[in-house]
C-alpha positions in Angstrom: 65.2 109.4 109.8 63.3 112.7 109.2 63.3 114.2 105.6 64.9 117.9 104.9 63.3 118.3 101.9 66.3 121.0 100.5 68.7 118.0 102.1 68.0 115.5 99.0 68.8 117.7 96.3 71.7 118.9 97.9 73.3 115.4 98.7 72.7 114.1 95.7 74.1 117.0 94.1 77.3 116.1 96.7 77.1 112.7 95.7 77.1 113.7 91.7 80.5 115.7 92.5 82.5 113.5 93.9 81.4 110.3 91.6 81.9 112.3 88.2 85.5 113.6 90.0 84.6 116.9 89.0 83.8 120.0 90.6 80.3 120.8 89.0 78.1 118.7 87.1 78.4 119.8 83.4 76.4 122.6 82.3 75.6 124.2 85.8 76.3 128.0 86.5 79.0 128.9 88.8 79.6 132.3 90.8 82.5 133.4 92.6 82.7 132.9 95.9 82.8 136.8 96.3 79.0 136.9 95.3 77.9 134.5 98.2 75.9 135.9 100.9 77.3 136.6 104.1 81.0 136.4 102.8 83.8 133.8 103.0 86.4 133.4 105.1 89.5 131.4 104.3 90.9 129.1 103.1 93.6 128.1 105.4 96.1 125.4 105.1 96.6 123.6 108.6 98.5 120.6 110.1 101.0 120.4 107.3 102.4 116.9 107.6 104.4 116.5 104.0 101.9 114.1 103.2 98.8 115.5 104.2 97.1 119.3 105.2 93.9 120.1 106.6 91.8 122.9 104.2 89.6 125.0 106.6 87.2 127.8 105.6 84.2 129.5 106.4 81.2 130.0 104.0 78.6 132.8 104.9 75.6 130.2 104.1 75.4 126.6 105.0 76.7 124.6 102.2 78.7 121.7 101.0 81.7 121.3 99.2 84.6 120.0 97.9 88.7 120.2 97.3 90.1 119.7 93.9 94.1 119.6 94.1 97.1 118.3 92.4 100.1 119.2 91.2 99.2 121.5 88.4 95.7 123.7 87.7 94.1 120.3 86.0 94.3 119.0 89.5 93.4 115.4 89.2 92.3 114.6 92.9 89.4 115.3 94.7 88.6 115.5 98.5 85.0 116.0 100.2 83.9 116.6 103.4 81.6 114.2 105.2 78.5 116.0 106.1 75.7 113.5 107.5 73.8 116.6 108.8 73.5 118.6 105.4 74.5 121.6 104.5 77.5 123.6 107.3 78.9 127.0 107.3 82.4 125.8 109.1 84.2 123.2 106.9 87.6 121.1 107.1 88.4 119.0 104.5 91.5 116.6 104.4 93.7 116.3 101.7 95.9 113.0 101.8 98.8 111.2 99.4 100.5 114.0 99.5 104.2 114.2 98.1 106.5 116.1 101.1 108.6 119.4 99.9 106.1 120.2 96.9 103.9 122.5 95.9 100.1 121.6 95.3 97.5 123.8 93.9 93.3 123.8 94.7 90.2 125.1 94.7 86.9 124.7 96.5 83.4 124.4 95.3 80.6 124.8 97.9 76.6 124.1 96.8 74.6 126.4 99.1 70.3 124.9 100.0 69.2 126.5 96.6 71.9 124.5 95.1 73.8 127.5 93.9 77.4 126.6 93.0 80.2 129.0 94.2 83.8 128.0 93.1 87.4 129.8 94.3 90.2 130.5 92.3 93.0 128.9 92.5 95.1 128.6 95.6 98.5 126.9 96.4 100.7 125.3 99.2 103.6 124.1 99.3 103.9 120.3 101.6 106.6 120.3 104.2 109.9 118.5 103.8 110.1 114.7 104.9 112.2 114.8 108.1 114.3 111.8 108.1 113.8 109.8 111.4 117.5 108.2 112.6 117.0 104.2 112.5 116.2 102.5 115.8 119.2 100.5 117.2 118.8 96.8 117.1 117.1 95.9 120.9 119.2 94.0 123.1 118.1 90.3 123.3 117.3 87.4 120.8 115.4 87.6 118.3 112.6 85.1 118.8 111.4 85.3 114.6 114.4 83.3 113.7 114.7 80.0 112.8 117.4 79.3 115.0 114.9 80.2 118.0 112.3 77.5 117.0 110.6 80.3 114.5 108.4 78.9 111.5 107.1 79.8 108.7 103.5 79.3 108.6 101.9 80.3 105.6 103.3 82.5 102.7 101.4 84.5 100.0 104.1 82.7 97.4 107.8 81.7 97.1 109.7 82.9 93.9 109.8 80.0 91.3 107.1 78.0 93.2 109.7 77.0 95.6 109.7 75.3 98.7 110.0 77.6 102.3 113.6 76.3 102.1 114.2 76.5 98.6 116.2 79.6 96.9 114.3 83.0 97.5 111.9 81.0 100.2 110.6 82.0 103.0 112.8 80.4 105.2 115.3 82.8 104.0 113.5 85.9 105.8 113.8 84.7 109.1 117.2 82.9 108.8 119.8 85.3 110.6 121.9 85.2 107.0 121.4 88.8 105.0 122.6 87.4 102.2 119.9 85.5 101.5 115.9 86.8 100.9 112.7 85.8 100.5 110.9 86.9 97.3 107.0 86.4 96.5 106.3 85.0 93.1 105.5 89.0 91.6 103.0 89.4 94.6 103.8 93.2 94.6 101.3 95.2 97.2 100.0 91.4 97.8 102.6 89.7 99.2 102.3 88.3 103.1 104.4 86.1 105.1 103.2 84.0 108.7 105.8 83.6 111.2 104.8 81.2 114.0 106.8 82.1 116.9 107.9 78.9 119.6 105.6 80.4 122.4 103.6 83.7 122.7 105.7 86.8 123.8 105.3 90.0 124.9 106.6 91.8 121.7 108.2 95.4 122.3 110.2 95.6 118.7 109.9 94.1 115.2 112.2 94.6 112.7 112.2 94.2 108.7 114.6 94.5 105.8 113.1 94.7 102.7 114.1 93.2 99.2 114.9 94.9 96.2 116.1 94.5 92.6 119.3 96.0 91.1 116.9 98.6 88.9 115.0 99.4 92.7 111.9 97.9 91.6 110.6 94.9 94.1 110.8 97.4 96.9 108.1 96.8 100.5 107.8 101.2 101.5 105.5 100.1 104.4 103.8 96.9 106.0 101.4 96.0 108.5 101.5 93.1 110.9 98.9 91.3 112.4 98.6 89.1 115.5 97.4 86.0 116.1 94.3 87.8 118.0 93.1 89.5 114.8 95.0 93.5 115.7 96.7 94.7 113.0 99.7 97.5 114.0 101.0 99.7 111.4 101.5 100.6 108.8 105.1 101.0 109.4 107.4 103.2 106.4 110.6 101.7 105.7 113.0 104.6 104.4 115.2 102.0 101.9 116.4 98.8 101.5 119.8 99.5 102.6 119.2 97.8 106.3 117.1 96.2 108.9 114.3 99.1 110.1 113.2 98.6 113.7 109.9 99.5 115.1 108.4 99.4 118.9 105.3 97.8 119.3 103.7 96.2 122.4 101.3 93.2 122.2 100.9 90.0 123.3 101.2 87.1 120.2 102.4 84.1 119.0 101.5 84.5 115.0 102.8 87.6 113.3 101.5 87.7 109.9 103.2 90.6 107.8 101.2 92.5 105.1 103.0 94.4 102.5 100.9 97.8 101.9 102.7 100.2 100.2 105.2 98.7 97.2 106.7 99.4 93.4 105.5 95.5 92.4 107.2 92.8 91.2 108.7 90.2 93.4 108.2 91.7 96.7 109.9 90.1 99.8 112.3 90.6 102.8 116.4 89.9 103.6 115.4 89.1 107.4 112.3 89.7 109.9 113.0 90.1 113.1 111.0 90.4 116.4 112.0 90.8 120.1 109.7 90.3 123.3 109.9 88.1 126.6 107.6 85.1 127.9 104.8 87.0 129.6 105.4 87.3 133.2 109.3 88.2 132.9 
């Protein structure tokens, strides 16, 4: 890889930034962005999604930068912009976690070649509402993760209790048809899995999952992965509550569906009943 000798102290420089989680390192002058050569344009907030936006702007000088944001002016996050070729003039840097319907502020702090450090004032944006997507209906069909059509559980990250699959809170109980009984892990929080071995591979168009909660809402699944038996992982998939059974099209071959919470509140994390609908291939 060839050398740019004004590349090194700029990276590392980059690199210092975004390990320290600040926007300068301590001690260093900064200017205003209206003192850099050649102007800047911006910044503009695009592809509000609620949860994420995309910060685009352009410096009159190659340089690189970061976004601090948060919630208040002590900001709290930091996003950078990958820049494997050094120092850019056009620049689009992703913020993400974002909370929909609420206002965030930022500011952005570019290092030109001479390692000069130009820093914004403070903007803000406010996220876009959530829109609430209506609930898939239940597909027409069996459902072929049940127990009653030859279903198993494989494997399980834990049962509440140490219990058996079959015991009180098992796993058993997640793929039993009966909603008024669950599984729970054993306080596996973000960590908890279960391993449904279907009777015979399908062509899988829907899955479905209820999660588990406690009475104070804690114990709660927001959004899970699952993973075949060839190694794909879909998802993640958000589940809005735990007021009902969420459905989700999907389309793969499989025969082992392994489900991955990702996004939780801890505790004993589970699911009332998991659910998936396909046909033998070929039909």
């Amino acid at each position: 890889m060839k050398c740019i000798p004004w590349m090194v102290p700029i990276l590392s420089l980059a690199l210092m930034l975004t390990a320290c989680g600040n926007q300068a390192p301590a001690g260093a002058r900064i200017l205003p962005l209206e003192e850099m050569p050649g102007g800047f344009e911006g910044p503009n907030v695009l592809e509000n999604e609620g949860t994420s936006v995309v910060i685009e702007f352009e410096s009159g000088v190659p340089t690189v930068c970061n976004v601090a944001y948060g919630t208040d002016t002590s900001y709290g996050a930091l996003a950078t912009m990958l820049m494997m070729a050094g120092a850019v003039r056009d620049h689009s840097v992703v913020l993400r976690g974002l909370t929909p319907n609420t206002t965030y502020h930022y500011r952005t702090t570019l290092t030109d070649e001479q390692t000069l450090v130009y820093q914004s004032e403070d903007f803000t944006f406010t996220t876009t509402a959530a829109e609430p997507s209506p609930p898939a209906a239940r597909p027409e069909g069996d459902n072929v993760a049940s127990l009653a059509a030859g279903a198993t559980v494989l494997a399980v990250s834990s049962n509440f209790g140490g219990a058996d699959n079959d015991g009180a809170f098992g796993a058993n109980s997640a793929i039993d048809g009966q909603p008024s009984t669950e599984w729970s892990s054993n306080g596996d929080g973000d960590d908890a899995w279960i391993e449904v071995e279907l009777d015979q591979t399908y062509d899988v168009h829907t899955i479905g999952f209820w999660t588990r909660t406690m009475p104070n809402e804690t114990a709660q699944i927001f959004s899970f992965t699952v993973t075949t038996d060839d190694g794909e992982t879909y998802g993640p998939f958000d589940l809005p509550d735990a007021g009902q059974i969420y459905y989700f099209p999907v389309e793969f071959a499989a025969r082992i569906l392994r489900f991955d919470a990702v996004e939780t509140n801890t505790g004993n994390t589970g699911a009332v009943e998991i659910e998936a609908y396909g046909t033998p291939p070929g039909q």
